[in-house]
C-alpha positions as CSV (number, residue, x, y, z in Angstrom):
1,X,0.0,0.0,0.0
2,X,1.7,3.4,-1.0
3,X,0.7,7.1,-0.6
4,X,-0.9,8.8,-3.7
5,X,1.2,10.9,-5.6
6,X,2.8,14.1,-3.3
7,X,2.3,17.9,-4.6
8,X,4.8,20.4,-3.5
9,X,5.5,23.6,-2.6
10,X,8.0,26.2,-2.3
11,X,9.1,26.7,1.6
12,X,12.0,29.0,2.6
13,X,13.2,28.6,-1.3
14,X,13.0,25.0,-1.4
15,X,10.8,22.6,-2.5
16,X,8.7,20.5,-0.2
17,X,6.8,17.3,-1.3
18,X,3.5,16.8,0.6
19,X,0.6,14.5,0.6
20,X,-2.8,15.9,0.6
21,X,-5.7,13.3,0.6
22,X,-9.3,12.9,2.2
23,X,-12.0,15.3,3.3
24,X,-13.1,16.8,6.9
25,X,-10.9,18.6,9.3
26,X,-7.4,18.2,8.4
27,X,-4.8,16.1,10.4
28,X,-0.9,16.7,10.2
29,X,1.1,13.7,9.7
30,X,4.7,14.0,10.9
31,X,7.4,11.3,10.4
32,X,10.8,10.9,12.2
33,X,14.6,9.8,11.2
34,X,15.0,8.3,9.1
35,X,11.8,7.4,7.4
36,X,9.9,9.8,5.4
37,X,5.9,10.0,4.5
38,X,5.8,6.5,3.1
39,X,5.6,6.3,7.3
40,X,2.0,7.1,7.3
41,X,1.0,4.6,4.2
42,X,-1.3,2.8,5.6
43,X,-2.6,5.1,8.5
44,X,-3.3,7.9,6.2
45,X,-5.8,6.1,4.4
46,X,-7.9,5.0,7.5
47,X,-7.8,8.5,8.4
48,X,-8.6,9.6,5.5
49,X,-12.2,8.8,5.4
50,X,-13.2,11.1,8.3
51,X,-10.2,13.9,7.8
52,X,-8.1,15.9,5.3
53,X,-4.8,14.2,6.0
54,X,-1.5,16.4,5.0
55,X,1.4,13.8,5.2
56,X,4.3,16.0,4.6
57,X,8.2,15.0,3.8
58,X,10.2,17.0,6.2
59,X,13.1,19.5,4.0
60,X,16.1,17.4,3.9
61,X,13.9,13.6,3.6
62,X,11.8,11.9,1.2
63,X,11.1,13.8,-1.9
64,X,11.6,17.2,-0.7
65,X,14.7,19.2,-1.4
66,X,17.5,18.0,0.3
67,X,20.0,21.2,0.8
68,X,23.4,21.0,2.1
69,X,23.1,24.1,4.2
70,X,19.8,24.7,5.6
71,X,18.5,24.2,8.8
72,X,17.0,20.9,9.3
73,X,17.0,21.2,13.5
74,X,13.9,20.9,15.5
75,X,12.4,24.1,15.5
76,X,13.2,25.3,11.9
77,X,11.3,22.1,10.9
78,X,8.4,23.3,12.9
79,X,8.8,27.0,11.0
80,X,8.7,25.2,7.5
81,X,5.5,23.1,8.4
82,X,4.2,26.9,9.8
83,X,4.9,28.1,6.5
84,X,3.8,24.8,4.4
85,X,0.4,24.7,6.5
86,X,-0.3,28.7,5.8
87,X,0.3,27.9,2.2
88,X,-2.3,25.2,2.2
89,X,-5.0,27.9,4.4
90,X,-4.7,26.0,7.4
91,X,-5.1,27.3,10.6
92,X,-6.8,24.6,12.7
93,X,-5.5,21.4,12.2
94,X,-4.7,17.9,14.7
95,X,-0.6,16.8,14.7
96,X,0.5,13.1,14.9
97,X,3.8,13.1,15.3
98,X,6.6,9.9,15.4
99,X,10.0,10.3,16.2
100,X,11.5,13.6,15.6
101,X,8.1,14.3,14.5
102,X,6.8,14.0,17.8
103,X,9.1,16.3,19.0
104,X,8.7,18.8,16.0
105,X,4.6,18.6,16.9
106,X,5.4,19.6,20.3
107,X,7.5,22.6,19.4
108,X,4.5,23.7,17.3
109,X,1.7,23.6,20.2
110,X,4.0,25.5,22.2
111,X,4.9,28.0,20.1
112,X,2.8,28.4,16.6
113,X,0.5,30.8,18.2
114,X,-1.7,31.4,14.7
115,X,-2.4,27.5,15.1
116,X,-5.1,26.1,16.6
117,X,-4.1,23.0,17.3
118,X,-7.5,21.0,19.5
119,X,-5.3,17.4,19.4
120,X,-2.0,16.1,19.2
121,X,-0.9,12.4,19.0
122,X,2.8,11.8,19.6
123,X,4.1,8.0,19.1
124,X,7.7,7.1,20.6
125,X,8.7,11.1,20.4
126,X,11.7,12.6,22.5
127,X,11.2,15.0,24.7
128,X,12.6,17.5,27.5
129,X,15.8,17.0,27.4
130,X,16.5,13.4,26.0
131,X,18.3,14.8,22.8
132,X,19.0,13.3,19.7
133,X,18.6,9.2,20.4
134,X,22.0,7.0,19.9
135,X,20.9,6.2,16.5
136,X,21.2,9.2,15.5
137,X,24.9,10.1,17.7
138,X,25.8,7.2,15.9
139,X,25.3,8.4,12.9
140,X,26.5,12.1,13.6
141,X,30.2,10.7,14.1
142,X,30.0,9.3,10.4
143,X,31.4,11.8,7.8
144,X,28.6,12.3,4.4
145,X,31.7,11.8,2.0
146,X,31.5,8.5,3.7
147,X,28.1,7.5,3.3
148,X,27.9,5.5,0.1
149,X,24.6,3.9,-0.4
150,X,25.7,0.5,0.4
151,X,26.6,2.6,3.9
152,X,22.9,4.1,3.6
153,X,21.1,0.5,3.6
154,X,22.8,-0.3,6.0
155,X,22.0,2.2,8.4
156,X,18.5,2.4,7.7
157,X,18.0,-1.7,7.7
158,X,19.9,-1.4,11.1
159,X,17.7,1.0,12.6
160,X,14.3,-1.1,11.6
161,X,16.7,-4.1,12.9
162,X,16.9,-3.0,15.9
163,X,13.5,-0.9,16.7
164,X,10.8,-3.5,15.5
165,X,10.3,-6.3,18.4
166,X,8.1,-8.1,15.0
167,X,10.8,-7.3,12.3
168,X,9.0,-10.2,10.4
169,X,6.4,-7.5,9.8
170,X,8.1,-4.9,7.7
171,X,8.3,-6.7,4.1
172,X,11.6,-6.2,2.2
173,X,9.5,-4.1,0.0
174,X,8.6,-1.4,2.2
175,X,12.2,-1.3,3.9
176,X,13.0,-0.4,0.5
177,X,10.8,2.6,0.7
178,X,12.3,3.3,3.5
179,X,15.8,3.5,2.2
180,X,15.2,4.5,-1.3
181,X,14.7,8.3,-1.0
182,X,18.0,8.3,0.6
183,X,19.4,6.3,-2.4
184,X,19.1,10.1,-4.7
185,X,22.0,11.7,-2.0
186,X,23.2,9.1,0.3
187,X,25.0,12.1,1.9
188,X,22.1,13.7,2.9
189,X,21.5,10.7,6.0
190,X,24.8,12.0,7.6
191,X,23.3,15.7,7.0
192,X,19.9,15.3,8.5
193,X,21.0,13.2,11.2
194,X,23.6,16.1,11.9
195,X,21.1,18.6,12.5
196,X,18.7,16.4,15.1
197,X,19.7,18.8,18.2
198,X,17.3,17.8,20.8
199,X,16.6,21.9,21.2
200,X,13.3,23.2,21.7
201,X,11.9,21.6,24.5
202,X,14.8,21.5,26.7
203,X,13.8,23.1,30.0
204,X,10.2,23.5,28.8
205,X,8.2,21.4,31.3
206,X,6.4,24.2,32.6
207,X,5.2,25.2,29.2
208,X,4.7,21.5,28.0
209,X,2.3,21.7,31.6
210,X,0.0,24.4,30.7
211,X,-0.7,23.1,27.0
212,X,-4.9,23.0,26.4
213,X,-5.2,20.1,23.9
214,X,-6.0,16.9,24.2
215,X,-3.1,14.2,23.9
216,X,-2.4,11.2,23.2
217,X,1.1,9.1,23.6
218,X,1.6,5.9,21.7
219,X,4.9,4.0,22.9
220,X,6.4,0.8,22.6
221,X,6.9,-0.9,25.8
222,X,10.4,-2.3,24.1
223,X,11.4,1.0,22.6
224,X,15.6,1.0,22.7
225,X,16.1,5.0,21.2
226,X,13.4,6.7,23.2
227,X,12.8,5.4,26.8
228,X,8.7,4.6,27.5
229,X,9.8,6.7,30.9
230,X,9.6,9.7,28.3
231,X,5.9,8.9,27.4
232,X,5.0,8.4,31.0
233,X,6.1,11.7,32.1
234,X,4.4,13.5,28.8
235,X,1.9,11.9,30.3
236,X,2.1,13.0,34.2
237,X,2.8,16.6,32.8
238,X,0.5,17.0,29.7
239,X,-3.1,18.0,31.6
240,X,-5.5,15.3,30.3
241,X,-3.6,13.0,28.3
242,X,-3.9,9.1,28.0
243,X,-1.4,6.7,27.0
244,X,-1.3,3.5,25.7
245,X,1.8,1.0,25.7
246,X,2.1,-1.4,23.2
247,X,3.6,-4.7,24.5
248,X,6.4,-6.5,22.5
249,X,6.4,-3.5,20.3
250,X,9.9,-1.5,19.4
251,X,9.8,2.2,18.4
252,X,8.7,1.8,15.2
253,X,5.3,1.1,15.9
254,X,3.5,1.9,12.6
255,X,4.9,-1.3,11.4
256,X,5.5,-2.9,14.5
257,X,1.4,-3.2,15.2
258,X,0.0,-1.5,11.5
259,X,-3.4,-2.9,12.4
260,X,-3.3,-1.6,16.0
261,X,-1.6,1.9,15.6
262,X,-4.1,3.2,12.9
263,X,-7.3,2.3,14.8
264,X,-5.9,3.5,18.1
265,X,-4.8,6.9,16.2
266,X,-8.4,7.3,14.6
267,X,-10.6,6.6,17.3
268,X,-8.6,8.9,19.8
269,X,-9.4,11.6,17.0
270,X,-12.7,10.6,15.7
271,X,-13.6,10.8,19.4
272,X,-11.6,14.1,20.9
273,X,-10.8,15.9,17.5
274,X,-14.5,15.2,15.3
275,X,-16.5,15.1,18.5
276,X,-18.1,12.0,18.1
277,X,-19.9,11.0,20.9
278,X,-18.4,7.2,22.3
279,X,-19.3,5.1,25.4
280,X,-16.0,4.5,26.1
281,X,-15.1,5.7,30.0
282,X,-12.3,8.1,30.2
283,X,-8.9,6.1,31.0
284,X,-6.5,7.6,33.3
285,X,-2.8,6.4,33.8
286,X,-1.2,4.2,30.9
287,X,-3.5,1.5,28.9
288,X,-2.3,-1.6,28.3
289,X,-2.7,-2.9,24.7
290,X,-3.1,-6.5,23.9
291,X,-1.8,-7.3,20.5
292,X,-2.4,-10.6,21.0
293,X,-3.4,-13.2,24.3
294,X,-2.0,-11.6,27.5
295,X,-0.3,-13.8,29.8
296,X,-2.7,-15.3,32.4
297,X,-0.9,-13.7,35.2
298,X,-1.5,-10.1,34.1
299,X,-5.2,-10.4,35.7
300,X,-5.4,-11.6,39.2
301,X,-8.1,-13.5,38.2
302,X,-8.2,-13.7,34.3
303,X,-9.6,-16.3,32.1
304,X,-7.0,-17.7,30.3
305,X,-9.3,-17.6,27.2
306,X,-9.4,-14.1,27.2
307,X,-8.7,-12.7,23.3
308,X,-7.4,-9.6,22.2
């Protein structure tokens, strides 16, 4: 399943490829390192048939521009998506944010004040001062005159290697749409992963507090770059937020649990972001997620023929 063909745009004099599909209110999709739109290809359709999803590649991955000098860091991310979503009109809009998305999403509720923003979804994101993950330092001690593209496809196979607890999930297909993009300037890994600063929400805890919208945090209980003990305090500090742990599940959890992660993702916003009324009771503290039988311990007195 792919995304339909991206538009693009001129931001800050370079081109950005976007994804614009689907009807209703519109929903910002933000991806992390190193991935790219293709992220979102299978969420963005279920979201789709409620909400105007814009699935953007951030400047520097995917198909947008890739520059050797600009800016990719944190919050001049968050300034080209300001200046990508006035383009498109957009003033009111939900964020779900993975990774460095996550992060870029929070910089944007706290500081894009002609943004309504009602609802923000972050999955596996850093925060506060966790900085960039070791991935990423890994990959900021490599030099880009070394990174050939066999050094590339490595990397990027490494990274899914490592944060999928059901590797046997991702296809060799889509890993390749992972790493392709990356294929046109293999350089431009090295670059982007260069400018993944961690700055922006440093010391911001007291601001990250007194943030209105509703929130969600999706993390997987296995996830080695950024710690669940990130997502549990987002979700002591964040006033009304829920958050759901995914057992056996890495940090890539859009392929780790596909079927999971998208119905999860549209029901929080179908719910909190469209209004729909639910008879669901309001969960407090983190939510297990069964992605398949629990163990019979987990309940003190569970039937062992519980299901998912």
């Amino acid at each position: 399943m792919n995304l339909p063909e991206p538009s693009r745009t001129t931001v800050a004099g370079h081109r950005v490829a976007y994804v614009d599909m689907g009807d209703g209110p519109p929903v910002l999709l933000l991806h992390g390192f190193p991935t790219s739109s293709f992220l979102w290809r299978r969420q963005a359709w279920l979201l789709a048939q409620r909400m105007r999803v814009i699935a953007p590649d951030l400047l520097g991955y995917g198909s947008s521009d890739r520059p050797q000098e600009a800016d990719l860091s944190e919050p001049a991310q968050a300034g080209y998506l300001r200046e990508l979503l006035a383009s498109l009109s957009v003033n009111r809009i939900a964020m779900v944010g993975h990774d460095l998305g996550g992060a870029i999403a929070q910089i944007l509720a706290l500081d894009a004040a002609e943004l309504d923003i009602p609802a923000l979804v972050l999955l596996d994101a850093p925060s506060f001062d966790a900085g960039p993950t070791a991935m990423v330092r890994s990959l900021q001690q490599a030099s880009p005159d070394d990174a050939t593209e066999a050094f590339v496809a490595d990397a990027v196979r490494g990274a899914f290697d490592r944060g999928m607890g059901h590797r046997d999930r991702l296809s060799d297909e889509d890993l390749e749409g992972y790493i392709g993009p990356w294929l046109a300037d293999p350089p431009s890994l090295v670059r982007a992963a260069r400018e993944i600063t961690g700055r922006g929400l440093a010391g911001r805890e007291p601001d990250l507090a007194r943030l209105h919208q509703a929130a969600f945090l999706v993390w997987g209980e296995d996830d080695p770059f950024v710690s669940p003990e990130i997502g549990e305090r987002l979700n002591e500090l964040l006033p009304g937020s829920s958050l759901a742990l995914l057992p056996g599940c890495s940090h890539f959890v859009t392929d780790d649990a596909a079927q999971t992660v998208g119905p999860l993702v549209y029901e929080y916003l179908r719910s909190r972001y469209l209004g729909d009324e639910h008879g669901h009771a309001a969960a407090t503290g983190p939510v297990p997620v069964f992605l398949q039988r629990p163990p019979a311990t987990f309940f003190d007195q569970g039937p062992e023929d519980e299901e998912d």
